[in-house]
C-alpha positions as a printed NumPy array, in Angstrom:
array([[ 72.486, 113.253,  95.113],
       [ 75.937, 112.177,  96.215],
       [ 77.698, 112.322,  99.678],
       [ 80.73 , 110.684, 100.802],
       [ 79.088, 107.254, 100.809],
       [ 75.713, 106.971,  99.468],
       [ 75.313, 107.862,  95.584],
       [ 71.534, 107.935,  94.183],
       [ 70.764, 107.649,  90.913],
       [ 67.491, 107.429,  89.383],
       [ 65.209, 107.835,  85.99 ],
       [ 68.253, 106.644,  83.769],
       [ 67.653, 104.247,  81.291],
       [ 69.329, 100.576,  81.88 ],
       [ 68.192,  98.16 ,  79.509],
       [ 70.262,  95.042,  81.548],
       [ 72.741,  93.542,  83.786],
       [ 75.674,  94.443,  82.167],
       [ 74.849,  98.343,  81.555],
       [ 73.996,  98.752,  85.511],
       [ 77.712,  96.857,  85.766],
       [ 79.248,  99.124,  83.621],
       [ 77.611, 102.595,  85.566],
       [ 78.855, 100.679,  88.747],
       [ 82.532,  99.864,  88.096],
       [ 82.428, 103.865,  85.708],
       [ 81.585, 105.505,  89.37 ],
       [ 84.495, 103.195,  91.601],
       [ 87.964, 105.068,  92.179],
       [ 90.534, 102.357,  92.084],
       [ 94.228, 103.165,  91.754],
       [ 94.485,  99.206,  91.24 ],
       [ 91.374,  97.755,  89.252],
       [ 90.158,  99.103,  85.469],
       [ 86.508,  98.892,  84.966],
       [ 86.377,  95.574,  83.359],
       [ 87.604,  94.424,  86.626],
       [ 85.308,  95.743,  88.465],
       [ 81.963,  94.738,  86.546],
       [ 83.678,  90.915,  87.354],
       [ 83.994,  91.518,  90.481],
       [ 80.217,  92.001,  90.338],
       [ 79.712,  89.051,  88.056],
       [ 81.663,  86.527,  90.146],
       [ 80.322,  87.28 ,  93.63 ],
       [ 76.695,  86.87 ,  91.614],
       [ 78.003,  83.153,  90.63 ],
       [ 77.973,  82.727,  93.801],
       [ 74.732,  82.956,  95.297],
       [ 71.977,  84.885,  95.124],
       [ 71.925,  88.523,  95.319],
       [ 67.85 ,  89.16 ,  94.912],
       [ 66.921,  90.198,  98.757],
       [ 63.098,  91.152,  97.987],
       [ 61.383,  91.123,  94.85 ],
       [ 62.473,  93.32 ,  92.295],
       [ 65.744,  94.317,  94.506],
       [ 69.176,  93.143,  93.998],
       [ 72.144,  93.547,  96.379],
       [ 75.475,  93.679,  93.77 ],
       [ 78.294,  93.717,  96.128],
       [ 82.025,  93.08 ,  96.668],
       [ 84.995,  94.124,  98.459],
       [ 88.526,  95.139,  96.684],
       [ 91.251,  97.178,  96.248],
       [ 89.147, 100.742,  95.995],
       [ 89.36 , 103.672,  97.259],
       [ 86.59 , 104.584,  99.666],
       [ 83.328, 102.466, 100.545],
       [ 80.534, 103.462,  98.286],
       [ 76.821, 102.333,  98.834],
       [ 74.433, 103.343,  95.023],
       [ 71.4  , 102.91 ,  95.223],
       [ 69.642, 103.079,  91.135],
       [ 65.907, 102.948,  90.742],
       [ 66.116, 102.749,  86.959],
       [ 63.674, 104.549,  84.563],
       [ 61.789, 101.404,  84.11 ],
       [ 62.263,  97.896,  84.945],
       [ 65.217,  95.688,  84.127],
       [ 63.442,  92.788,  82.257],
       [ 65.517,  89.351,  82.277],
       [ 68.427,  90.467,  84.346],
       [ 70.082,  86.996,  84.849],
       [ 68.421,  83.166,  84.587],
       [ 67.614,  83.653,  88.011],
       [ 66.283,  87.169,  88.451],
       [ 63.308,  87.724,  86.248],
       [ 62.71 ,  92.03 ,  87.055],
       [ 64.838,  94.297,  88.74 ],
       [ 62.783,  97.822,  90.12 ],
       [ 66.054,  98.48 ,  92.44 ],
       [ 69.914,  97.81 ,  92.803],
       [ 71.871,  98.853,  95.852],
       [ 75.456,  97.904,  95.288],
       [ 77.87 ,  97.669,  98.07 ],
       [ 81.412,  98.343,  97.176],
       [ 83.793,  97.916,  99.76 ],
       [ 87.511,  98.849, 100.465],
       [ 89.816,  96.026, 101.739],
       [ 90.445,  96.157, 105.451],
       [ 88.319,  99.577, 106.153],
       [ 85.996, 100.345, 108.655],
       [ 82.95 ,  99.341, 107.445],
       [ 80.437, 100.531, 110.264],
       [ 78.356, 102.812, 108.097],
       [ 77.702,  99.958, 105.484],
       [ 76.705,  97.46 , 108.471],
       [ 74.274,  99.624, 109.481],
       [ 72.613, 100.38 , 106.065],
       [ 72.936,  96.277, 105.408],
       [ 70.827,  95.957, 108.712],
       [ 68.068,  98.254, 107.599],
       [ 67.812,  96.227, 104.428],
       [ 65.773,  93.414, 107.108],
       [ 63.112,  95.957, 106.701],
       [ 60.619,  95.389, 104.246],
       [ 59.233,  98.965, 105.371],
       [ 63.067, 100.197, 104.925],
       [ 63.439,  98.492, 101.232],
       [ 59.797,  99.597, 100.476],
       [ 60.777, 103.146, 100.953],
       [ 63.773, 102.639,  98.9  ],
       [ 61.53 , 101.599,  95.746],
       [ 59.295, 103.948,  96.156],
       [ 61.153, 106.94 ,  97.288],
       [ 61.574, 110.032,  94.917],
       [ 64.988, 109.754,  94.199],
       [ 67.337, 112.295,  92.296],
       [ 69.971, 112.223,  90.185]])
């Protein structure tokens, strides 16, 4: 299912990191940044810190030059085994990709649900479509 913001994709086969990078940066419209770009965008912000908020779920993010705010949220056909030195298994990725300077009230409230383990639960478990 896809709306304006939120994009769900599920049951698709990712065998690692760098495939779920390259869906990620394949479904950004950027009149600035080619997909390479994008997927280190991803990359970087991860050298950074942490971006495992429960087990199993990881919160890829950034903000650039893009188009429109997009929130994905990919339960993947089966787990992602190994997906950095830090992150043993990956069940769920919601990537936040946000524009430069936009209003970004939507995403805030989505990031505050993610407090939730009852919100992030239903997330993992929830019968998403493609």
């Amino acid at each position: 299912m896809v709306t304006d913001l939120y994009q769900y994709v599920s049951n698709q086969n990712f065998n690692n990191r760098q495939e779920v990078y390259e869906y990620l940066a394949s479904q950004i419209d950027s009149q600035t940044l080619s997909q390479q770009e994008i997927e280190s965008k991803f990359l970087e912000r991860e050298a950074m810190g942490n971006i495992e908020i429960a087990q199993g779920v990881v919160l890829p993010h950034f903000e650039g030059a893009i188009n429109r705010n997009k929130i994905i949220i990919i339960k993947p056909k089966h787990t992602i085994v190994d997906w950095s030195d830090t992150i043993v298994q990956v069940d769920l990725v919601i990537a936040l990709m946000l524009t430069n300077g936009s209003d970004k009230s939507e995403v805030i409230d989505f990031v505050k649900n993610l407090a939730s383990d009852d919100f992030i639960e239903k997330l993992k478990h929830k019968n998403l479509r493609k």
